[in-house]
Backbone as CSV, one residue per row, in Angstrom:
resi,resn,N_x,N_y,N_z,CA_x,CA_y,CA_z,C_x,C_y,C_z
1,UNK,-15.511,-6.601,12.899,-16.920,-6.840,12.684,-17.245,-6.702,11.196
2,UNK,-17.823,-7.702,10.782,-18.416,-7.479,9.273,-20.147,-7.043,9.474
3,UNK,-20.665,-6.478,8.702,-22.217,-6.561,8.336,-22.686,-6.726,7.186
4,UNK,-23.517,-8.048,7.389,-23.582,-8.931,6.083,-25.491,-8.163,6.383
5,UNK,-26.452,-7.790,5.380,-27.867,-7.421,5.644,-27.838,-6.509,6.715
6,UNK,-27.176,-5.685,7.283,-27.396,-5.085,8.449,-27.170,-6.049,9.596
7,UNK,-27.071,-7.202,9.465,-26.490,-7.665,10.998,-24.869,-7.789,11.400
8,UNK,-24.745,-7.505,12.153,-23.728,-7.843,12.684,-22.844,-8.742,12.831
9,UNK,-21.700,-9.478,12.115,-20.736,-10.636,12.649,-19.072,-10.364,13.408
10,UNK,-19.022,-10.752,14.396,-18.311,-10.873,14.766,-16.838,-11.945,14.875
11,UNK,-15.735,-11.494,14.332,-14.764,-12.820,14.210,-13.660,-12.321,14.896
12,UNK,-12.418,-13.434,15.161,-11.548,-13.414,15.425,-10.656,-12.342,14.624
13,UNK,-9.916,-11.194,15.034,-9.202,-10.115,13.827,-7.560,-10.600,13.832
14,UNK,-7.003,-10.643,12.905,-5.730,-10.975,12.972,-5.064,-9.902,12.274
15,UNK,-4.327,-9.211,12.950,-3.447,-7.898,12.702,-2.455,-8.279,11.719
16,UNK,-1.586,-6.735,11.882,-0.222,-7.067,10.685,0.839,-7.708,11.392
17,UNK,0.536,-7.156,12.897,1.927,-7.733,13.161,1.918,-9.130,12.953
18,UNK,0.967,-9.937,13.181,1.163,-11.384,12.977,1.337,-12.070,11.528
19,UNK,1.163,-11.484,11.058,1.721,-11.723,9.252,2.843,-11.020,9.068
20,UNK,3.050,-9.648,9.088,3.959,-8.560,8.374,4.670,-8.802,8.989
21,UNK,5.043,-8.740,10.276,6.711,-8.989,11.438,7.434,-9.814,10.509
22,UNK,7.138,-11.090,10.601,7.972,-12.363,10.386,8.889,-12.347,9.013
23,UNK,7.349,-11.711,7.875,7.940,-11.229,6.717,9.204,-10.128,6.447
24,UNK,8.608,-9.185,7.133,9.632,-7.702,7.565,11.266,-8.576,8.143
25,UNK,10.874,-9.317,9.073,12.282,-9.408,9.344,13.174,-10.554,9.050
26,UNK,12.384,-10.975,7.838,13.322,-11.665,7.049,13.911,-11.386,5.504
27,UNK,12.809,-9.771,5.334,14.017,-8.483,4.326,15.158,-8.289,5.003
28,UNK,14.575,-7.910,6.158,15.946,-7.178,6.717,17.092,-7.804,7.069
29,UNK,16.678,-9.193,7.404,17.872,-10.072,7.636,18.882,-10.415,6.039
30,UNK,17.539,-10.071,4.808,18.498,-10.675,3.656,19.283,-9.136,3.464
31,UNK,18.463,-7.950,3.896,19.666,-6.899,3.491,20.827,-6.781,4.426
32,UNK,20.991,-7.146,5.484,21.910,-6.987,6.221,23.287,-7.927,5.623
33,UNK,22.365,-9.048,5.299,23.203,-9.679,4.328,24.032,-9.150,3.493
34,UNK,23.430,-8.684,2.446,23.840,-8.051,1.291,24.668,-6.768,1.997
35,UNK,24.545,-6.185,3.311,25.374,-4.700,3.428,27.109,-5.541,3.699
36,UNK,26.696,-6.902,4.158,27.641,-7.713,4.507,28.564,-7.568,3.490
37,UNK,28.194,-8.002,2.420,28.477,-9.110,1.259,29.308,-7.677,0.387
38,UNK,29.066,-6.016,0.696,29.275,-4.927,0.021,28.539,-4.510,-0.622
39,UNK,27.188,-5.324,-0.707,26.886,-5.316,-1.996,25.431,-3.871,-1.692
40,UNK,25.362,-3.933,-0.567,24.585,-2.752,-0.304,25.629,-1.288,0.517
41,UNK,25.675,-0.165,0.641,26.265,0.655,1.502,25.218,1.315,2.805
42,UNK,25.785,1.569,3.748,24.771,2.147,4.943,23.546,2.872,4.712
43,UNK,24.184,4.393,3.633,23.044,5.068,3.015,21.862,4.204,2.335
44,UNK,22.442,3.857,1.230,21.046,2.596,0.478,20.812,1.569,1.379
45,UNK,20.983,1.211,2.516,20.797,-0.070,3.119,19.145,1.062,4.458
46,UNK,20.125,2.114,4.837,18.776,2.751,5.493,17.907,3.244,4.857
47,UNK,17.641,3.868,3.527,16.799,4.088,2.488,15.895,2.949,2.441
48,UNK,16.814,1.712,2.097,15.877,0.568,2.036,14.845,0.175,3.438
49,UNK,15.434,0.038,4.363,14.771,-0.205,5.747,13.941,0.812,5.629
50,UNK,13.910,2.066,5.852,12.462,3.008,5.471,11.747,2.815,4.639
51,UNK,12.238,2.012,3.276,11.018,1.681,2.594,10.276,0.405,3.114
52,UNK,10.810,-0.301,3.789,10.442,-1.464,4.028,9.342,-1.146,5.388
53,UNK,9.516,0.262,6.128,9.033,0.330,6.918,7.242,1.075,6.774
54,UNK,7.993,1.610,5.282,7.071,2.200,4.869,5.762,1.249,4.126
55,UNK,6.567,0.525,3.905,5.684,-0.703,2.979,4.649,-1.589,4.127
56,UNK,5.136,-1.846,5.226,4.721,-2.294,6.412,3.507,-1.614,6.813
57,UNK,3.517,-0.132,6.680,2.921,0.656,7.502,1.360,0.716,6.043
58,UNK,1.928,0.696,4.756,1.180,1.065,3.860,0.096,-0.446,3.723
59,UNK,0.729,-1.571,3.949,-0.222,-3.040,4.068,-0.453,-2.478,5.005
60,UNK,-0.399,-2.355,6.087,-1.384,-2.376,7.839,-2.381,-1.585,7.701
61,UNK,-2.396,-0.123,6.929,-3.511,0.702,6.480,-4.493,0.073,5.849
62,UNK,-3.653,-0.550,4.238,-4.644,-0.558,3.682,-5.532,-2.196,3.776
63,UNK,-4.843,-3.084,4.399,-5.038,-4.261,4.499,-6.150,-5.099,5.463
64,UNK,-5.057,-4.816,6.539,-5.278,-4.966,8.189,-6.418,-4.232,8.713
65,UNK,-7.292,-4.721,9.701,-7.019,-5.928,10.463,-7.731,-7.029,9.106
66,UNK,-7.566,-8.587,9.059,-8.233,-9.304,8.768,-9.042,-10.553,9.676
67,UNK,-10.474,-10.438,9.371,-11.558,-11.344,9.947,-11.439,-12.813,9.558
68,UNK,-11.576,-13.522,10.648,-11.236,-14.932,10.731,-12.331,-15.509,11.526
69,UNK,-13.209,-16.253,10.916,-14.170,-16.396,11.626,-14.463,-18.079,12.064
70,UNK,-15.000,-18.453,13.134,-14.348,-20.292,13.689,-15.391,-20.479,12.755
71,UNK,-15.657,-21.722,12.749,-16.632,-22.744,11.972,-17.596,-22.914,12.303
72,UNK,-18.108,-22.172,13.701,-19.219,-22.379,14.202,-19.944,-21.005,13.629
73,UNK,-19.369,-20.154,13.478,-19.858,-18.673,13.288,-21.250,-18.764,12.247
74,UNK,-22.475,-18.280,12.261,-23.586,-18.283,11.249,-23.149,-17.412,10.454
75,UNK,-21.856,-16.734,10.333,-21.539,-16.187,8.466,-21.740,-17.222,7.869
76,UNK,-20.994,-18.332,8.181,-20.629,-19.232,7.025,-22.025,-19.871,6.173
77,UNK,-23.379,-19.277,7.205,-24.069,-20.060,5.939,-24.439,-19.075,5.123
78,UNK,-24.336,-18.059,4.723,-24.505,-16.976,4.427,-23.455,-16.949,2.960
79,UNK,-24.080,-16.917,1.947,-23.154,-17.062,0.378,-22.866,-15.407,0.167
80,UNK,-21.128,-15.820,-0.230,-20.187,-14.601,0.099,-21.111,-13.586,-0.838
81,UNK,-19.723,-12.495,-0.539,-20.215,-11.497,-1.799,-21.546,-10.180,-1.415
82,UNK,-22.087,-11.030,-0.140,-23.596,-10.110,0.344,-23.098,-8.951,1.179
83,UNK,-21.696,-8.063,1.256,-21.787,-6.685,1.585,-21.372,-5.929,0.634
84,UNK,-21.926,-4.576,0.912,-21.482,-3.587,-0.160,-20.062,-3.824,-0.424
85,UNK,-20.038,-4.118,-2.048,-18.478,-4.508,-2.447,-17.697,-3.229,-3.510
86,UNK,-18.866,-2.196,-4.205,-17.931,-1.266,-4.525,-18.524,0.161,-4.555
87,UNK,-17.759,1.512,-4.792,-18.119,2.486,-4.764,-17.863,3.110,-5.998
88,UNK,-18.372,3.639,-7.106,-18.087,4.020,-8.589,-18.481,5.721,-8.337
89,UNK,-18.871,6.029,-7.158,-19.645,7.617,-7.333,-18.645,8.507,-6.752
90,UNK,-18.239,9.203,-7.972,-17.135,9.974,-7.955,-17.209,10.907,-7.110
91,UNK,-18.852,11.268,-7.268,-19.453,12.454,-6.231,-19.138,12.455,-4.942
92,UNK,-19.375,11.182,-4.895,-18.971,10.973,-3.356,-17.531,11.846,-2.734
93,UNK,-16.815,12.211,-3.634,-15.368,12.311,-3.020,-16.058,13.800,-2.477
94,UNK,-16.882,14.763,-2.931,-17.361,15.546,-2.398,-17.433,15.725,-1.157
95,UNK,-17.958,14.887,-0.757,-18.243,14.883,0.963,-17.264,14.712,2.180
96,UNK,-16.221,14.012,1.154,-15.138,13.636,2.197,-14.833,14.601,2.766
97,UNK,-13.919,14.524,3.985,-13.260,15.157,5.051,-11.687,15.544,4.651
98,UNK,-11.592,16.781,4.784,-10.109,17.253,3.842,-8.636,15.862,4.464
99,UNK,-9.339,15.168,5.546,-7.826,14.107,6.302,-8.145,13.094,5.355
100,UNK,-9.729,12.601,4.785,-9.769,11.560,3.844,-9.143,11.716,2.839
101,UNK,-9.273,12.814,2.423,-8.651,13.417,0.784,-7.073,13.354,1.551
102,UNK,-6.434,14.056,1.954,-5.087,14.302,2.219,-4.292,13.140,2.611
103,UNK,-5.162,12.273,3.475,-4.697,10.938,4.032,-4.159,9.859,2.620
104,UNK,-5.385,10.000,1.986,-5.506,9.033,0.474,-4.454,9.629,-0.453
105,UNK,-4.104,10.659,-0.437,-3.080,11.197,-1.515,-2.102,10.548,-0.676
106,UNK,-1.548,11.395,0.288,-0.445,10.948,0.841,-0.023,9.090,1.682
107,UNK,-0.954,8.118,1.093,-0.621,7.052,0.901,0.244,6.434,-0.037
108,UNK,0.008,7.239,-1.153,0.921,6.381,-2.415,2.426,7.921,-2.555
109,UNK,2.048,8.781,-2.045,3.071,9.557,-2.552,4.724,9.027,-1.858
110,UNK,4.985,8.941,-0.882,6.311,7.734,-0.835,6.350,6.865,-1.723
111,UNK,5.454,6.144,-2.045,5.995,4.941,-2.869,6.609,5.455,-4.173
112,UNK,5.885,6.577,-4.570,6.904,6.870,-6.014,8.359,7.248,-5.615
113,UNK,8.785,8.072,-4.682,10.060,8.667,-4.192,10.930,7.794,-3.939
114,UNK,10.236,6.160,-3.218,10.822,5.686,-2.589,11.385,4.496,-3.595
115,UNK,10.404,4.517,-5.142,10.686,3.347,-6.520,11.708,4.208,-6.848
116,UNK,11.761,5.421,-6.979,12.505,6.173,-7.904,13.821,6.187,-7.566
117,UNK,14.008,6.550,-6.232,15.457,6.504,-5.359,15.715,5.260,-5.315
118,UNK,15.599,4.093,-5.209,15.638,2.877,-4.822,16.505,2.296,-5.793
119,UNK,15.344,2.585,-7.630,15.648,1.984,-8.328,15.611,2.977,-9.519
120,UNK,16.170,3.695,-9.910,16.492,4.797,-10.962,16.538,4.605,-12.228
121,UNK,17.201,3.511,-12.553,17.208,2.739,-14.040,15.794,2.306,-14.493
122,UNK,15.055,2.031,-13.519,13.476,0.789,-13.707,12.244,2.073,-13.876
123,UNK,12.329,3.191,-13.127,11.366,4.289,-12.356,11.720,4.933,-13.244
124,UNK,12.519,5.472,-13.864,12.780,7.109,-14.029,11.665,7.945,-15.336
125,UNK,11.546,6.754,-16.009,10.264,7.676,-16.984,9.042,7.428,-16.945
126,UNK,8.101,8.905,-17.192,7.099,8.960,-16.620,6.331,7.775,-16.882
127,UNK,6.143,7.263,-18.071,5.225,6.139,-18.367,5.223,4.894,-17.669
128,UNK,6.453,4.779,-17.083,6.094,3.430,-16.144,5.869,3.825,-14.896
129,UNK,5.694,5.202,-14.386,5.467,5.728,-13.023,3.720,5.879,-13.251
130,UNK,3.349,6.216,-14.503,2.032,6.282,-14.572,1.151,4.792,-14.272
131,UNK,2.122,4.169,-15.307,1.656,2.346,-15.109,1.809,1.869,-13.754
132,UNK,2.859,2.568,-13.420,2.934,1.789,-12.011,2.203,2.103,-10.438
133,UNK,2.114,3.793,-10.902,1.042,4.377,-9.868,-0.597,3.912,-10.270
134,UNK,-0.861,3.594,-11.488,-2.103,3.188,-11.133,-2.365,1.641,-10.734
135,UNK,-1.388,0.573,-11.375,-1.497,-0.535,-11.188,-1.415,-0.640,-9.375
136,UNK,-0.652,0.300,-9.227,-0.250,0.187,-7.268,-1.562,0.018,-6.885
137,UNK,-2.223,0.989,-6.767,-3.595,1.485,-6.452,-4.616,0.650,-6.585
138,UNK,-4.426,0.406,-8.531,-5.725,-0.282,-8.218,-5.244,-2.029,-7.569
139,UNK,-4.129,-2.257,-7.579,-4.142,-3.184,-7.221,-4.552,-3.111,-5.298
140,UNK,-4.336,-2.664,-4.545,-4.822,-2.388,-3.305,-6.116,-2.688,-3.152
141,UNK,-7.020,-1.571,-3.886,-8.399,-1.972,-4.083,-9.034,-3.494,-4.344
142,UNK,-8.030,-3.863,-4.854,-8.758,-5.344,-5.731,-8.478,-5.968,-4.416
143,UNK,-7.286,-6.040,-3.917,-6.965,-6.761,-2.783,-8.360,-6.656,-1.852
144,UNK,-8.318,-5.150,-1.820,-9.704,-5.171,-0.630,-10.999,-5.812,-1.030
145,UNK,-11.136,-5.719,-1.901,-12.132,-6.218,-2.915,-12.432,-8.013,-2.578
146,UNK,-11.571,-8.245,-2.582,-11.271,-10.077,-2.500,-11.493,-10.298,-1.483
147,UNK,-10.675,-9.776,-0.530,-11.186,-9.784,1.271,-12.538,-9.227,1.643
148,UNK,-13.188,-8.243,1.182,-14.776,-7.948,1.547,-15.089,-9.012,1.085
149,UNK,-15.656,-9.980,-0.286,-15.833,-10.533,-0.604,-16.139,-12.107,-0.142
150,UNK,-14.709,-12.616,0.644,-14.783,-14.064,1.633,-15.070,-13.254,2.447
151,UNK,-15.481,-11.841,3.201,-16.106,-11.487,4.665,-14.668,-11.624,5.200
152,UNK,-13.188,-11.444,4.636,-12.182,-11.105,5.637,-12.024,-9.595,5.627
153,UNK,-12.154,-9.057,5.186,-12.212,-7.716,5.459,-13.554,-6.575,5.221
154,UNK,-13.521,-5.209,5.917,-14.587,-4.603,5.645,-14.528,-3.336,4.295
155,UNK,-13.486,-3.310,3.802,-13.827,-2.543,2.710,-13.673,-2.821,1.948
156,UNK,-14.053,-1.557,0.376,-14.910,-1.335,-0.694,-14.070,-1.150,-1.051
157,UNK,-14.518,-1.393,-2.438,-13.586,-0.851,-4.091,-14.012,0.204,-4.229
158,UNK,-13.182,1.339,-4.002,-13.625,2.788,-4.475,-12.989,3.491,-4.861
159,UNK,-13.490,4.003,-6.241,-13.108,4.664,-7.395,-12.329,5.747,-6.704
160,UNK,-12.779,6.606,-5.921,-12.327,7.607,-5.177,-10.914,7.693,-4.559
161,UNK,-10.513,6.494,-3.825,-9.408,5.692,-3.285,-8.294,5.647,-4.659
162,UNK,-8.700,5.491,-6.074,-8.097,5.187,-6.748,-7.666,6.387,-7.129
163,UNK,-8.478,7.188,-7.617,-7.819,8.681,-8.131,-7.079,9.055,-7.021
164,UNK,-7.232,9.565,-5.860,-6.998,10.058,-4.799,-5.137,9.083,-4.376
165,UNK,-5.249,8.315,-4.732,-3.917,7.431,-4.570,-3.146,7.412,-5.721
166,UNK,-3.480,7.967,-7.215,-3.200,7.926,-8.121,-1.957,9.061,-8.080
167,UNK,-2.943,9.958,-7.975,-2.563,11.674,-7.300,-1.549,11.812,-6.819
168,UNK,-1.446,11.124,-5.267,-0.783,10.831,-4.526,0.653,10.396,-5.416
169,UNK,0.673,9.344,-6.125,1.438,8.700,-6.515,2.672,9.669,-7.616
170,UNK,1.599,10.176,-8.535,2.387,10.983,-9.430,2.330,12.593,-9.000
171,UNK,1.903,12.952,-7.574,2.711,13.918,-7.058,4.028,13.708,-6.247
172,UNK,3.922,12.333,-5.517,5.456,11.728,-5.170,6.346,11.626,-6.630
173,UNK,6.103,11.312,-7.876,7.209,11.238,-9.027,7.627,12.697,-9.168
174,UNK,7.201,13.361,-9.188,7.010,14.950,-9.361,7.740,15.708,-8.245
175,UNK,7.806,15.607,-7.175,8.528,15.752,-6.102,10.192,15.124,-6.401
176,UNK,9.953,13.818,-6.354,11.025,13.225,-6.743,11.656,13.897,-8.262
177,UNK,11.537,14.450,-9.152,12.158,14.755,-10.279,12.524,16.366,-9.815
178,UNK,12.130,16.908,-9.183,12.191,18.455,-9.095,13.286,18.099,-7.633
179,UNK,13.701,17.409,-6.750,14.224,17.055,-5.745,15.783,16.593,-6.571
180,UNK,15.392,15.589,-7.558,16.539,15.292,-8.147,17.322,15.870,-9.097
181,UNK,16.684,16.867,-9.799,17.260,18.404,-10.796,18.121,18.948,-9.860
182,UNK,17.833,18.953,-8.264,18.499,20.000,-7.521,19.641,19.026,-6.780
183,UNK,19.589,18.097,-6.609,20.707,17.034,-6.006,20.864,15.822,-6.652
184,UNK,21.339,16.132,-7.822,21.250,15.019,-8.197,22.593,13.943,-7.825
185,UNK,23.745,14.364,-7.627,24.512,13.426,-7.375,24.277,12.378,-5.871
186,UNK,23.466,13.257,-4.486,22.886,12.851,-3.832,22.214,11.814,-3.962
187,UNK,21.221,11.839,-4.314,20.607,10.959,-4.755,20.752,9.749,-5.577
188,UNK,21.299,9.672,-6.402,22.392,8.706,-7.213,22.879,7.631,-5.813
189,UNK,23.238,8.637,-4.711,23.973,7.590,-3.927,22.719,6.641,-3.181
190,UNK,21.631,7.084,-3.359,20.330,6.320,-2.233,19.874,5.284,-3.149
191,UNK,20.303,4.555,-4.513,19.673,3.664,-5.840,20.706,2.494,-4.984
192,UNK,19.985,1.480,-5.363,20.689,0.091,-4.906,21.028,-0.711,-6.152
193,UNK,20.434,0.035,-7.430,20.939,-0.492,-8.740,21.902,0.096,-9.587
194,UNK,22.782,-0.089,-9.989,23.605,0.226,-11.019,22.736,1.084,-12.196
């Protein structure tokens, strides 16, 4: 359901599985490949499938469902752009519910663990974990941003979402560096790059 003025529209919702499946299992078919080929080992090949599962799970959150609405629907006469499209009030994070706050951190915190282990050579210093945890983030937002916008999706650009995922992000690098001081040869073995 979107609400464009306080009314109500109703559309057709199209989930992840009907996008993300098809995609998902044609990684996995190219890594199986590659475990084929040597070029991946079991350990980095299941590392990878958890990230991939993780990546799945992190679009379906932040993405999914998306609104599809027929041609008959009275959105369409309705010029985009008319629902609340962003949130800048930091204050706001005040109010949240400690699962909003905890939920939102712990969205991006895999993804750093999971760049870092993955790919060790590309991740490992802080400055591109900083660049890359915020670009993650805000790129999500924008995504949502675009979809409120054509009325395919119902949320907001919010500032809040961004710190809160930021957080998230460079407490997963931080984890990951204090994880890898203590095992490091371990770990070495979960990188799929040279």
């Amino acid at each position: 359901m979107i609400s464009v003025d306080g009314k109500p529209y109703f559309g057709n919702m199209i989930s992840s599985e009907t996008i993300l499946i098809p995609m998902f299992l044609l990684l996995f078919f190219m890594m199986f490949i590659l475990i084929k080929q040597r070029k991946l080992n079991v350990l980095n090949g299941t590392t990878l499938v958890t990230f991939y599962i993780y990546l799945y799970n992190l679009i379906s959150i932040t993405i999914f469902p998306i609104n599809i609405f027929n041609s008959s629907n009275p959105i369409h006469n309705i010029n985009f752009g008319k629902q609340t499209m962003f949130n800048f009030n930091v204050i706001d994070m005040l109010n949240y519910l400690p699962i909003q706050i905890w939920g939102n951190i712990l969205l991006t915190f895999p993804l750093a663990i999971f760049l870092n282990s993955l790919f060790p050579n590309k991740f490992d210093s802080w400055h591109v974990n900083i660049i890359v945890g915020f670009l993650s983030t805000l790129l999500i937002e924008i995504f949502q941003l675009i979809l409120n916008y054509f009325y395919l999706g119902y949320r907001v650009f919010d500032v809040n979402d961004i710190i809160l995922n930021f957080i998230g992000y460079i407490l997963g690098f931080i984890i990951y560096k204090i994880i890898k001081s203590i095992f490091s040869r371990k770990i070495k073995l979960l990188s799929i790059t040279n």
